[in-house]
C-alpha positions in Angstrom: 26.8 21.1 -12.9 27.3 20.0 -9.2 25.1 17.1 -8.8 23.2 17.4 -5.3 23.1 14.8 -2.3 19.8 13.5 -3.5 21.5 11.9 -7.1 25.0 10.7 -6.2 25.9 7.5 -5.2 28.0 5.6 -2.5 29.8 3.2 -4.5 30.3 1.8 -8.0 28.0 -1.3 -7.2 25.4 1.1 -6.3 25.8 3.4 -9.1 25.0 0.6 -11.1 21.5 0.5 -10.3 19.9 1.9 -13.4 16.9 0.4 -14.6 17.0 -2.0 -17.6 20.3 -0.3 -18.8 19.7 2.6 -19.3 22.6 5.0 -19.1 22.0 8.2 -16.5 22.4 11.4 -18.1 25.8 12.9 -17.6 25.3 16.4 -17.9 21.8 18.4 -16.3 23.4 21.8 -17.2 21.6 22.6 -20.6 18.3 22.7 -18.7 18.9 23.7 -15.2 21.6 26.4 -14.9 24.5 25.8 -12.1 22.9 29.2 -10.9 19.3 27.6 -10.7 20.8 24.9 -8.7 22.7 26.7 -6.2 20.0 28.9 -5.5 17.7 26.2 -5.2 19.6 24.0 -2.9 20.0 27.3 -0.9 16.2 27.5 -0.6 16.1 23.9 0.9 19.0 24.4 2.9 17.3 23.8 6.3 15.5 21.0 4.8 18.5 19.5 3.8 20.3 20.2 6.6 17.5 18.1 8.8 18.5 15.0 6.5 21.5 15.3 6.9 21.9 15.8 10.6 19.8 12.3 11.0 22.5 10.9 9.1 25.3 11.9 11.0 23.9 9.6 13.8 24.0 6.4 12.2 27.0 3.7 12.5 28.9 3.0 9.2 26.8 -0.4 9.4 23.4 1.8 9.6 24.5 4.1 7.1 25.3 1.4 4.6 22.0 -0.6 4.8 20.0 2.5 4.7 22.3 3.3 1.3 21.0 0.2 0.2 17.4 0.7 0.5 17.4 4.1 -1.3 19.9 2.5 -4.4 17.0 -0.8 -4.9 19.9 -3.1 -3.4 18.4 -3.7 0.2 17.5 -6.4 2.1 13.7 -8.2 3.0 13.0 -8.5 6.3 13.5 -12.3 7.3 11.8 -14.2 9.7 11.3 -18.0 10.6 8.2 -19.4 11.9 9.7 -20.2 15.5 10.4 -16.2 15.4 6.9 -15.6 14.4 5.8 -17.7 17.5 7.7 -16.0 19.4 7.3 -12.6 18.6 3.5 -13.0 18.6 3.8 -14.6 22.4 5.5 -11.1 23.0 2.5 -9.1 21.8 0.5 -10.5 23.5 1.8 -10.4 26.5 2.7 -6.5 26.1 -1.0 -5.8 25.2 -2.1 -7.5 28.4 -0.1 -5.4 30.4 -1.4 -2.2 28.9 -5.1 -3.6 28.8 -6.3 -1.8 32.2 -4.4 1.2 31.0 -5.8 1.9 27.9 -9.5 3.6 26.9 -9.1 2.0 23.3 -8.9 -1.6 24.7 -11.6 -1.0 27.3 -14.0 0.0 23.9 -12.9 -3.2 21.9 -13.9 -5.5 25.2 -17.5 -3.6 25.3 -17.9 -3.8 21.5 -17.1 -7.6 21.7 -14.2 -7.1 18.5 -11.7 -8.6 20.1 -11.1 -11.1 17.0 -10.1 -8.4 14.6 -7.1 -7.1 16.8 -6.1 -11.1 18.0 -5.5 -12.0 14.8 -2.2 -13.1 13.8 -2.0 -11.5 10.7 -3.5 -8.4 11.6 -0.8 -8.0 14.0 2.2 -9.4 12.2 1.9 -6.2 10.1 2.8 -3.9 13.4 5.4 -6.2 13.9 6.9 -6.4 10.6 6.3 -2.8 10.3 8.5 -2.0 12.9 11.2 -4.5 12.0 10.0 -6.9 14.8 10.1 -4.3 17.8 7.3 -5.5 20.0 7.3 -2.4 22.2 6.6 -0.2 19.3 4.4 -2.2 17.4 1.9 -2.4 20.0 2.7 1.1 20.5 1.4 1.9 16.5 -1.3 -0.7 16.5 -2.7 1.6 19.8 -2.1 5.0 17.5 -3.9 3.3 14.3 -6.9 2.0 16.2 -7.7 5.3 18.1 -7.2 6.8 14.6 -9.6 4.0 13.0 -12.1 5.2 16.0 -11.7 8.8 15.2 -12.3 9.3 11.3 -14.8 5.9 11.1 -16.5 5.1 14.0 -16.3 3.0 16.9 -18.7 0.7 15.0 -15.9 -0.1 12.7 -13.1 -0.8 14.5 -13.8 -4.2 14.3 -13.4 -5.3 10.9 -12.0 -4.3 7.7 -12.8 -0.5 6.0 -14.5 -1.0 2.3 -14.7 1.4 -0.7 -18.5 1.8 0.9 -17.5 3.0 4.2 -15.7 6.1 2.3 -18.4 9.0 1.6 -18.9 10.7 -1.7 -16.2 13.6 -0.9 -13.9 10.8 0.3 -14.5 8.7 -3.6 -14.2 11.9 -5.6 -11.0 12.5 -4.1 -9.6 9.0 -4.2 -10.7 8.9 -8.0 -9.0 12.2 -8.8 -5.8 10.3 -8.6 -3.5 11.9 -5.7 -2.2 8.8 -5.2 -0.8 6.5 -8.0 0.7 2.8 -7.3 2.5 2.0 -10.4 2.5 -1.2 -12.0 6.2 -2.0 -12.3 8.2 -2.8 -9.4 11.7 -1.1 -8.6 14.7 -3.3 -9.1 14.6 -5.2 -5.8 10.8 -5.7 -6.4 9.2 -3.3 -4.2 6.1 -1.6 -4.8 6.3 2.2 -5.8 3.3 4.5 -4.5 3.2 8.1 -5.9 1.4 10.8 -3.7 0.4 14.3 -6.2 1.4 17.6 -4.4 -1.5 19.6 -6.9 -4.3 17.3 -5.6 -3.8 17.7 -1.7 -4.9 21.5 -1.2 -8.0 21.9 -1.1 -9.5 18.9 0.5 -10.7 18.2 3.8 -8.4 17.0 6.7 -11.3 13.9 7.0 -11.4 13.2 3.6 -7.6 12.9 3.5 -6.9 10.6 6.2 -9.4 8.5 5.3 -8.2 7.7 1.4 -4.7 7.4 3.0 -5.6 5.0 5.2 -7.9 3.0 2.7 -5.1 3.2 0.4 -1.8 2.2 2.5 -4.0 -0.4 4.8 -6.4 -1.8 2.4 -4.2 -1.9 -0.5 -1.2 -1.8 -0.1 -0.5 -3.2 3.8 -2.3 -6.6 2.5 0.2 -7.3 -0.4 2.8 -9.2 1.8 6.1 -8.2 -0.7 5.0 -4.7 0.7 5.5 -6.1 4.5 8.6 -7.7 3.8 10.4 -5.7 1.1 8.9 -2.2 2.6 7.5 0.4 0.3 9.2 3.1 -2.2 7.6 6.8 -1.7 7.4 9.1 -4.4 6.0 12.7 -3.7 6.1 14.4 -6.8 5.7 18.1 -7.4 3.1 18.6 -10.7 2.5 22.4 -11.0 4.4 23.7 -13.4 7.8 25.4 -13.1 6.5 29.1 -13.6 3.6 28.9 -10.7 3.5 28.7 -7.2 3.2 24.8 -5.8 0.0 24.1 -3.8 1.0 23.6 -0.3 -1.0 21.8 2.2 -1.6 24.1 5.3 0.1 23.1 8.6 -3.1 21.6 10.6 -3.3 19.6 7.5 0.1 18.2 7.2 -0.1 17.4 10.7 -3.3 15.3 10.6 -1.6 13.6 7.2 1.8 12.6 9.1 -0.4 11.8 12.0 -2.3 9.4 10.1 0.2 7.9 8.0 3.1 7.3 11.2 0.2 4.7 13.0 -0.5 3.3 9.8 1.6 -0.3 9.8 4.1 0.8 6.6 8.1 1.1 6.0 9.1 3.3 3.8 11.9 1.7 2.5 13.4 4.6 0.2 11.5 8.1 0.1 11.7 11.0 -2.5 10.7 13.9 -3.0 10.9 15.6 -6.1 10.6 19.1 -6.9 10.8 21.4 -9.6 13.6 23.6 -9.8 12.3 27.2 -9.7 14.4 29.8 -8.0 13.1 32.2 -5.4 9.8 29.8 -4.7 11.0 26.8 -3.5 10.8 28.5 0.6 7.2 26.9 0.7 8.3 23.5 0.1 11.3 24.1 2.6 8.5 24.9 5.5 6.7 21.9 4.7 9.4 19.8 4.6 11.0 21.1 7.8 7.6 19.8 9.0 7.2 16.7 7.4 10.6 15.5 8.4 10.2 16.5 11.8 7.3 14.5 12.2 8.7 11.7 10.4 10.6 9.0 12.3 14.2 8.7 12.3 14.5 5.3 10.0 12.2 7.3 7.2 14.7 10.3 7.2 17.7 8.6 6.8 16.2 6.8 3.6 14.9 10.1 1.9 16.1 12.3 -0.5 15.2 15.6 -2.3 15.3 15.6 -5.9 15.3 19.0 -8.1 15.0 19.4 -11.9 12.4 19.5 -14.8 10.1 16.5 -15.4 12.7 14.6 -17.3 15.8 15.0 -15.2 13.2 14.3 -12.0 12.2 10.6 -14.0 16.1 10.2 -14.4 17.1 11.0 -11.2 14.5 8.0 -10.3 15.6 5.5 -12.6 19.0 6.1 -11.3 17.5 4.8 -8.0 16.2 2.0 -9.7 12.6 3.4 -10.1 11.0 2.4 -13.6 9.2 5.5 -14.8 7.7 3.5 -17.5 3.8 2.8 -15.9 4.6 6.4 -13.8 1.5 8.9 -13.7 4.0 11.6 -15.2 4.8 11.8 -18.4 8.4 13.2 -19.6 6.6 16.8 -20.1 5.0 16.7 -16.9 1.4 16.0 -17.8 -0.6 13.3 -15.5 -1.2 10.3 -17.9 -4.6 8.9 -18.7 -3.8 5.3 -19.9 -3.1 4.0 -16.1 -4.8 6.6 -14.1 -6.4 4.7 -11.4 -6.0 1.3 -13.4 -4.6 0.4 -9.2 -7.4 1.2 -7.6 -9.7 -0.8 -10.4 -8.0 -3.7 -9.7 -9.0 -3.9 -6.0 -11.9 -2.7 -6.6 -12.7 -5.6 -8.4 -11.3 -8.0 -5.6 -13.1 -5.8 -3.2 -16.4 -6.4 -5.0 -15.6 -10.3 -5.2 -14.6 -10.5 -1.7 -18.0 -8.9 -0.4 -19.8 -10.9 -2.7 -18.8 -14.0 -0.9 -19.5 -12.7 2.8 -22.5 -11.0 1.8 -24.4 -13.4 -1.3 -27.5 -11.2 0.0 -26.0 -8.3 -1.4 -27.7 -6.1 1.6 -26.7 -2.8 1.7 -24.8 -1.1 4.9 -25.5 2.8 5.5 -22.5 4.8 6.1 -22.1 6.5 9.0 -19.4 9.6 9.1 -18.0 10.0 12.5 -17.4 13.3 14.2 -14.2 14.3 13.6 -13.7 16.6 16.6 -14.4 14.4 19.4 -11.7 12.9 21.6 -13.1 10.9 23.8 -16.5 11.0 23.1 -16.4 8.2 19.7 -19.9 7.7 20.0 -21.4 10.7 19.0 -21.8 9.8 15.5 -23.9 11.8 12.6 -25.6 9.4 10.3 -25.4 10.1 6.8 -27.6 8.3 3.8 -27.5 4.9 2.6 -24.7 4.2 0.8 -25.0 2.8 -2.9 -24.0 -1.0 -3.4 -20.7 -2.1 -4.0 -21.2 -2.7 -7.6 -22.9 0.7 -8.0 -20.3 2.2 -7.1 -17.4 0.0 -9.0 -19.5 0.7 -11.9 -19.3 4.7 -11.3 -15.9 4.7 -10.7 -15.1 3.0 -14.1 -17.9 5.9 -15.7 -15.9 8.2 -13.6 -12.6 7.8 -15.5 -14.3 7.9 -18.9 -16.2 10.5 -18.5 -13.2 12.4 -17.5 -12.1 13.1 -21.2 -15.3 14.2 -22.2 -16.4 17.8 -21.9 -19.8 18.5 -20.2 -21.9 19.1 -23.4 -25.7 20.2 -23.2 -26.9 17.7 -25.0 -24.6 14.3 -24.3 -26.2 10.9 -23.3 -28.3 10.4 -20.7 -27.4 9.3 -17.1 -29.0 5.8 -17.6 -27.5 5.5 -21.0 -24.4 5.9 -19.6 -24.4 3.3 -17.0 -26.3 0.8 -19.1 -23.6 1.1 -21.2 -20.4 0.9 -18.6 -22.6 -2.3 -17.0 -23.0 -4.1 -20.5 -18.9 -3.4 -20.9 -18.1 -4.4 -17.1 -19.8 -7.9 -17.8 -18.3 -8.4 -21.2 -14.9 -7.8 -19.8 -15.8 -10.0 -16.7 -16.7 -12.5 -18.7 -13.3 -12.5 -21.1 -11.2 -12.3 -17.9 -12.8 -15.6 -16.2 -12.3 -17.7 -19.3 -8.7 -17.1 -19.0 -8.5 -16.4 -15.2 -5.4 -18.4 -14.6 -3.3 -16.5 -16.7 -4.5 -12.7 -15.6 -1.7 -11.3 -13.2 -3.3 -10.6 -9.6 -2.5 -8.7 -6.5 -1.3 -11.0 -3.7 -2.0 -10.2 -0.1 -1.1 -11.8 2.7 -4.5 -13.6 3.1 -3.3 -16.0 -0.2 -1.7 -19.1 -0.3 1.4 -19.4 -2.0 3.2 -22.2 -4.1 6.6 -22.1 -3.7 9.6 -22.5 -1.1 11.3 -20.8 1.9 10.8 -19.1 5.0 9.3 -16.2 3.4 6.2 -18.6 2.1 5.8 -20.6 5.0 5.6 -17.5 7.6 2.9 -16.2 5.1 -0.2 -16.0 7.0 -2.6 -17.7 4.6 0.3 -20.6 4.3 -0.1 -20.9 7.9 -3.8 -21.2 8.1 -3.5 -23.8 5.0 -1.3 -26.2 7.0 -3.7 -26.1 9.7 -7.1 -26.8 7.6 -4.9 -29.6 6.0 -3.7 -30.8 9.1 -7.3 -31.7 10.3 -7.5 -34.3 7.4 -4.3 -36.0 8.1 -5.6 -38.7 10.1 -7.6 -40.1 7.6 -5.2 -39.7 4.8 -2.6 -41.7 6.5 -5.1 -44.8 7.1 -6.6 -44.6 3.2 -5.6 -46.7 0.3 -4.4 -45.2 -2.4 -7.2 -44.6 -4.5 -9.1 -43.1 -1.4 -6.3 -40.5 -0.6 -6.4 -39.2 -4.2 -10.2 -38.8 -3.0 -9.4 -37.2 -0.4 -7.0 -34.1 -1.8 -9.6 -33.5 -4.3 -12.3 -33.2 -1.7 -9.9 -30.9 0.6 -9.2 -28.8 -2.7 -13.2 -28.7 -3.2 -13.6 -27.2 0.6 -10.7 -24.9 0.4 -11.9 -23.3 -3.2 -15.4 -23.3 -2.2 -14.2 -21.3 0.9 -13.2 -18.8 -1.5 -9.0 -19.4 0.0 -7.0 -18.3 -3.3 -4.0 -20.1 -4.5 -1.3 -18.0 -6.8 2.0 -19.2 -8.0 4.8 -16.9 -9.2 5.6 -16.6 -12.6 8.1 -13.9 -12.9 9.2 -11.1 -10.6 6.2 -9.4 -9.0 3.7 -11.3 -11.0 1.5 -13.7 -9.4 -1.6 -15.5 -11.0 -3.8 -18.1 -9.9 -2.9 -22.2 -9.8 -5.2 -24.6 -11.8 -6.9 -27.0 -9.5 -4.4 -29.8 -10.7 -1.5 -27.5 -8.9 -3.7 -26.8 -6.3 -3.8 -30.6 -5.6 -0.7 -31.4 -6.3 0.2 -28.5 -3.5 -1.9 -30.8 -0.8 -0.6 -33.8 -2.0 3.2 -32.5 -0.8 1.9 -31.2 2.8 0.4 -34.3 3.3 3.6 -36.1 2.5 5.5 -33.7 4.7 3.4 -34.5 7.6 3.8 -38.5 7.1 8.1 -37.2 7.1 8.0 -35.3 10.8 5.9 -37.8 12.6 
């Protein structure tokens, strides 16, 4: 069989990129007929044909780095901190030229949020986003805070969105496992997000955009390997071969794309990947004609369109350097329940920690849904009821995902049963995990500090902020005694942990946990001699 544009490779150093050895298959034909292909290529055809007109544009240089990306042998965006500087000195400047333009920025001035959008690091995402273009990452950051305004509220656009700002519609569907971020990274250590055609249909355009933005801007726009490395996209078709696909409806793809171009992500390899079946494929092609037209031209050129059964579509990933191994899909095309939603647990737990430290009260915040069909009126709001606490809700998510396998018998165990159950279990497994907390892998974000060396570390955000607090003690460290200055790292380690500031070191590829105080320490101890060298 003919294999299609999606599968073959540029050169023999990228055809080498299968994951942990092993070997593609060299033959599709005794599953999916030469016939099948053809005609199902022919389907796609002006899909296709939209790919591959964006790659006729590009130089040979383009081309090849853009090759790169999709075959896992690409390049992280590098940066310096007098480039940092600089490009945030740009920014700024750029915003305050557009300030008595722009509605949005008249609404931040009245709501007195400023802060949220000056910050360094909320803006270094835009930047990075857009490969350090200052003109369109000001651009974006406009188009994802008119789209924050729109599907939260005005009241919001201020600080970050939580799992409690999402409504109950908003939870089932984020629970129901549309999207999947899988545990192992790709060969070049970038994260792999999987988006579930089946699970889009029905749902409300509201409800949509507002999982997608808590999941790419929550989740996955704080971890900084996704900033610099970019992000691999995996849209992946689950009905079964014999039935029609379930096709999001136009106004509903639009509002997706809409959301996702402002959100501050780059898609760093994209592919779609469909099942081969002849004569129904011209629903997909629509869509995609769509999607790719709304896409921009950097996201085209790294996409490709995959065809086959469940197990030639895994091997057609892992020959892209994609390990299948912690997918959502299994080889026969079921969605796995051993990881499903083991992602969204995970930050739901550093959520919950997070907002226990700015909020030791525990007070509740009501959610308020924002009308969805006003433009330019943001504050005509419709308030909905109190929301359930954080660790409500943690808990029913986790109740959520077990009571999943279990039928809905007449006589099963009662709804405080239930709970007092998952609660005992939550705090028994909290309680396992924090006697051995240095050693449990974690999800880094941008926000962390980080042990370690190079530009990458030092540009890091929280890095930044660390060298600052630690610069404030320098004085006095550089007049104390010996015994005194061990005093005094101990005491800045004290301040810094009790802040809540989080310290992780790596220990293999991707996998970061937290540093011991004694590393923490000794972490200080360096920056302090490094100041005493470039006095």
């Amino acid at each position: 069989m003919n294999q299609n544009r999606s599968s073959s490779s540029p050169s023999s150093r990228l055809s080498s990129c299968n994951l942990l050895g092993r070997p593609k298959p060299t033959s599709q034909s005794s599953t999916l007929p030469i016939t099948t292909c053809r005609h199902t290529r022919q389907e796609m055809k002006e899909a296709e044909d939209i790919l591959a007109s964006e790659l006729t544009k590009l130089s040979l240089q383009e081309r090849t780095e853009a090759l790169h990306d999709i075959h896992c042998v690409g390049q992280d965006l590098k940066e310096t901190p007098e480039l940092v500087q600089e490009l945030l000195a740009q920014f700024d400047q750029t915003v305050k030229q557009q300030q008595q333009h722009e509605q949005t920025y008249e609404m931040i001035e009245k709501s007195h949020q400023r802060a949220y959008i000056e910050d360094p690091s909320f803006r270094l995402k835009f930047l990075r986003s857009n490969k350090h273009n200052v003109d369109k990452a000001v651009s974006q950051m406009l188009h994802f805070l008119r789209n924050k305004i729109k599907y939260f509220g005005n009241g919001c656009i201020g600080r970050e969105i939580t799992f409690d700002d999402l409504n109950e519609e908003d939870r089932e569907l984020l629970l129901s496992g549309i999207y999947h971020i899988q545990k192992d990274k790709d060969q070049s250590g970038r994260s792999v997000m999987y988006m579930l055609t089946e699970l889009i249909g029905g749902d409300r355009e509201e409800s949509l955009c507002r999982v997608a933005y808590y999941v790419y801007f929550n989740i996955l726009i704080s971890i900084f390997e996704v900033q610099m490395k970019g992000l691999v996209f995996v849209f992946y078709d689950i009905s079964k071969a014999d039935e029609l696909p379930v096709i999001p409806g136009l106004n509903l793809t639009m509002a997706i794309m809409d959301m996702i171009t402002s959100l501050p992500i780059r898609f760093t390899a994209v592919h779609f990947c469909l099942k081969a079946r002849p004569e129904k494929l011209d629903l997909f092609n629509s869509l995609f004609k769509l999607v790719f037209k709304l896409s921009s031209h950097d996201c085209k050129v790294r996409s490709r369109l995959h065809y086959g059964s469940d197990i030639e579509l895994q091997y057609q990933l892992r020959s892209h350097g994609i390990n299948t191994d912690s997918s959502p899909i299994d080889a026969e095309g079921s969605l796995r329940e051993d990881n499903r939603n083991d992602w969204l647990h995970e930050h739901l737990d550093t959520e919950r920690r997070s907002a226990i430290r700015s909020n030791p009260s525990g007070k509740k915040t009501p959610f308020v849904e924002p009308d969805v069909n006003a433009v330019t009126s943001y504050d005509s709001l419709i308030s909905g009821s109190e929301a359930t606490s954080f660790e409500t809700l943690h808990h029913s998510v986790v109740q959520g995902a077990e009571e999943s396998h279990v039928s809905n018998a007449a006589h099963g165990p009662t709804s405080e049963s239930r709970v007092s159950s998952v609660v005992a279990g939550a705090h028994e497994k909290q309680q396992k995990s924090e006697s051995n907390i240095e050693n449990a892998p974690v999800t880094p974000t941008d926000g962390d500090i980080f042990l370690g060396r190079g530009h990458l570390i030092r540009c890091n955000p929280g890095n930044i902020r660390f060298r600052k607090l630690v610069a404030k003690y320098k004085g006095e460290y550089d007049i104390a005694p010996r015994r005194r200055r061990k005093e005094i790292i101990s005491e800045v380690c004290s301040v810094l942990t009790s802040e809540g500031e989080r310290f992780l070191k790596q220990i293999d590829t991707g996998v970061w946990v937290n540093c011991s105080d004694h590393e923490i320490q000794k972490k200080i101890s360096m920056l302090f001699r490094e100041f005493r060298k470039t006095k």
